[in-house]
C-alpha positions in Angstrom: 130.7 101.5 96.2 127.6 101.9 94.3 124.5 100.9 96.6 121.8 100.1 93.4 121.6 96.9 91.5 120.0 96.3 88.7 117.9 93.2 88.8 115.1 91.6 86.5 112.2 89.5 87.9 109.9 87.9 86.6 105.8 87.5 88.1 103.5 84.7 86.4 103.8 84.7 82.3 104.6 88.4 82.2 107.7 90.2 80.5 110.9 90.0 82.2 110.7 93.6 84.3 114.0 95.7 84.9 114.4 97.4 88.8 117.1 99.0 90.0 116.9 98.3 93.4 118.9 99.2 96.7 121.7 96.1 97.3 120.4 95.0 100.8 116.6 94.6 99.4 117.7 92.0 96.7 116.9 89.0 99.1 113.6 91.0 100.0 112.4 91.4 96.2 113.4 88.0 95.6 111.6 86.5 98.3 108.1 88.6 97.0 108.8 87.2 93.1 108.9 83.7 94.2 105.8 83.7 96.6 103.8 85.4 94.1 105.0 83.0 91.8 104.4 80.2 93.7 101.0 80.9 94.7 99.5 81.9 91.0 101.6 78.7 89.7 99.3 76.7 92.5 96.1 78.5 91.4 97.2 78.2 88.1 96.9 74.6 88.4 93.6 74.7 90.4 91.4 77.4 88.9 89.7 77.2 85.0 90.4 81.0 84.5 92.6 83.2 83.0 95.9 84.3 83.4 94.8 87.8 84.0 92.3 86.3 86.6 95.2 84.5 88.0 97.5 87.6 88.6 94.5 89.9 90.0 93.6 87.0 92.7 96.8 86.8 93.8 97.5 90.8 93.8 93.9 91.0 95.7 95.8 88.2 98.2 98.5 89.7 98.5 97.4 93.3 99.2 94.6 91.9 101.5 97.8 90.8 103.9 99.3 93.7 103.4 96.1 95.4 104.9 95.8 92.8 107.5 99.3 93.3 108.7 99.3 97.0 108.7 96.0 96.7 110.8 97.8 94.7 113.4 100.9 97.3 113.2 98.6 99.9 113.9 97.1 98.1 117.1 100.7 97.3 118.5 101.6 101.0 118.0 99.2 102.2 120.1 99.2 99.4 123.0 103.3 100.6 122.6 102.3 103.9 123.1 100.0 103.4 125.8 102.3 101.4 127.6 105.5 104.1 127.3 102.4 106.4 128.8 101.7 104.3 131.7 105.7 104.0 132.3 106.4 107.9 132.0 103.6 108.4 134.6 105.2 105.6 137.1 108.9 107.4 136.4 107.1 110.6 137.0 105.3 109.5 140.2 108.0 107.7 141.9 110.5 111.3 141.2 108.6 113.5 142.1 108.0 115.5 145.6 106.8 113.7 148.2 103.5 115.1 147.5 102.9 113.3 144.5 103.6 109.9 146.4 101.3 110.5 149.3 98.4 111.2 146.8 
């Protein structure tokens, strides 16, 4: 079975754009074309501007979460690591010699 689809979406008044996409991230990429399309159709409404200024507010938007989430992905990585640290020492402490306990 052939894992691609091939899919158009549309983002703000732009021309229709062709992906061929893996199956399972359909509902993904579907889910990213109507929130961008929902948020510059609200600041569509509320901001005297262009459509151009539109679509560059809401790509700033969106990549500003994107930096915000990967900043906060990067922090739980390294509490994660810190934490399988602390665990490997206490696994190491309580099986080894009886040396390493009385210390």
């Amino acid at each position: 079975m052939n894992d691609k689809l091939n899919i158009t979406i549309r983002i703000a008044n732009q021309p229709p754009i062709p992906l061929t996409i893996k199956r399972d991230e359909e509902e993904l990429i579907r889910q990213a074309e109507s929130n961008v399309n929902r948020l510059w159709a609200t600041w569509s409404e509320r901001f005297n501007t262009s459509p151009e200024a539109i679509l560059a507010m809401v790509a700033f938007q969106f990549a500003k979460l994107h930096a915000a989430i990967s900043a906060e992905q990067s922090k739980s990585v390294a509490a994660l690591k810190e934490l399988n640290d602390d665990i490997d020492r206490l696994l190491a402490e309580g099986s080894g010699d009886s040396d390493a306990v009385s210390k």
